[in-house]
N, C-alpha and C positions, 0 to 999 in steps of 0.2 A: 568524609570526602567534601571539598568543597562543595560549593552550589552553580560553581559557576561550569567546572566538570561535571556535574550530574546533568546541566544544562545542554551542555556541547553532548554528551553523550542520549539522551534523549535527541536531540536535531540527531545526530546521525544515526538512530533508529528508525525517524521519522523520514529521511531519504532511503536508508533503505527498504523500509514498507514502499514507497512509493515505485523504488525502483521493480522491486516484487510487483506489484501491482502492473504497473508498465510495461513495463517487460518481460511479465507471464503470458501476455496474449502471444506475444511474437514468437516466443519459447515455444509454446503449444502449438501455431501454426506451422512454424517450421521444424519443429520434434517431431510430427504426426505425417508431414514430406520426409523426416532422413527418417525413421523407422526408431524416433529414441523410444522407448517403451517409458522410460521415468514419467515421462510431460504428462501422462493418461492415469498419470496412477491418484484412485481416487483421494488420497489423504492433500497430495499438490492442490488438485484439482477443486475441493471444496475448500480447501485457504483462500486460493487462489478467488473463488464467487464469493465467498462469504467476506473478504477484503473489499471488493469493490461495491456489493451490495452495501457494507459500513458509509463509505465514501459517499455513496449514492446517499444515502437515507440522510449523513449530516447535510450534504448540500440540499437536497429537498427541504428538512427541517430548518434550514438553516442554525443547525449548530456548529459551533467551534469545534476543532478536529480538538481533541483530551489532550494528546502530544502537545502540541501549540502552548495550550491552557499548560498545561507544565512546565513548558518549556519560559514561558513569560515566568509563571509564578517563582521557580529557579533561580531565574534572573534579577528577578524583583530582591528575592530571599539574597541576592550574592550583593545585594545592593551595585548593580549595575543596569546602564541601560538597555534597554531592550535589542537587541539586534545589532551589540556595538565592538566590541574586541575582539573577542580570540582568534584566533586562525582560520579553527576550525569552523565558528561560528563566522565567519566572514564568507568562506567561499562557499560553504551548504546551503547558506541561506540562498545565496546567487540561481543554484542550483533549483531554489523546493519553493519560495516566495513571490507572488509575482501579483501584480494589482489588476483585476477588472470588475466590471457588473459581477453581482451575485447570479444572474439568468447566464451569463457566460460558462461558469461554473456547475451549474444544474446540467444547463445543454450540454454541455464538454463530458462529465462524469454518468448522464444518462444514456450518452450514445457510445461512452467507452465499457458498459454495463451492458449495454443492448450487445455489442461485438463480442463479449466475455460469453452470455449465453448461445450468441449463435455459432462462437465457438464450440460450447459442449454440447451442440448439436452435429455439426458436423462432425466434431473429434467426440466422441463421448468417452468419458472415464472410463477406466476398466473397473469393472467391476469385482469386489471377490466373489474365486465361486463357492459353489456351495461346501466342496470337500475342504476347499482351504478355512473356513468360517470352523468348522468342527473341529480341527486341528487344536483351535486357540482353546 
């Protein structure tokens, strides 16, 4: 495969982690008003923390998201420039890309992390119960 498709398809992995991320909260608060049962279930629900807990921890550390870093290296590898043609990489980026302070980023992903757990406070996962664990 080229590298410039391994490229575009990493970027659109990396919007849809995001959109995951994003848009799991709203999922789970309004799954938990219509009565979805899926939103609560614990396998979502621990992707769903253990996703923005990653986000959290790179902007705290200030590390580079891996996606990103591959996503360059890719490109690097297809001998293009960074952020420059295809289609797909034109309008994704639009989408996932966007310049500010690094403290912008900390505060934004620390308080979308605070709202993730006091969502699984309010909502709490479902738990397996005990007969269904024996089962397996």
């Amino acid at each position: 495969m080229p590298y410039q498709l391994l490229a575009d398809l990493v970027l659109t992995l990396h919007v849809l982690l995001v959109v995951f991320v994003v848009g799991g909260l709203p999922l789970i608060v309004l799954g938990n008003f219509l009565a979805w049962g899926w939103v609560n279930g614990l396998r979502f629900r621990l992707a769903h923390l253990l996703a923005i807990v990653v986000v959290m921890a790179e902007a705290w550390l200030g590390i580079d998201c891996p996606l990103t870093t591959l996503e360059m290296w890719l490109r690097a590898a297809a001998e293009q420039a960074t952020y420059s043609t295809s289609f797909v990489q034109y309008w994704l980026e639009r989408l996932l890309y966007y310049r500010a302070a690094q403290w912008v980023f900390v505060l934004a992903y620390s308080l979308f992390g605070l709202l993730v757990v006091l969502a699984w406070w309010a909502f709490p996962p479902a738990m397996p119960r005990r007969d269904d664990r024996r089962r397996r």
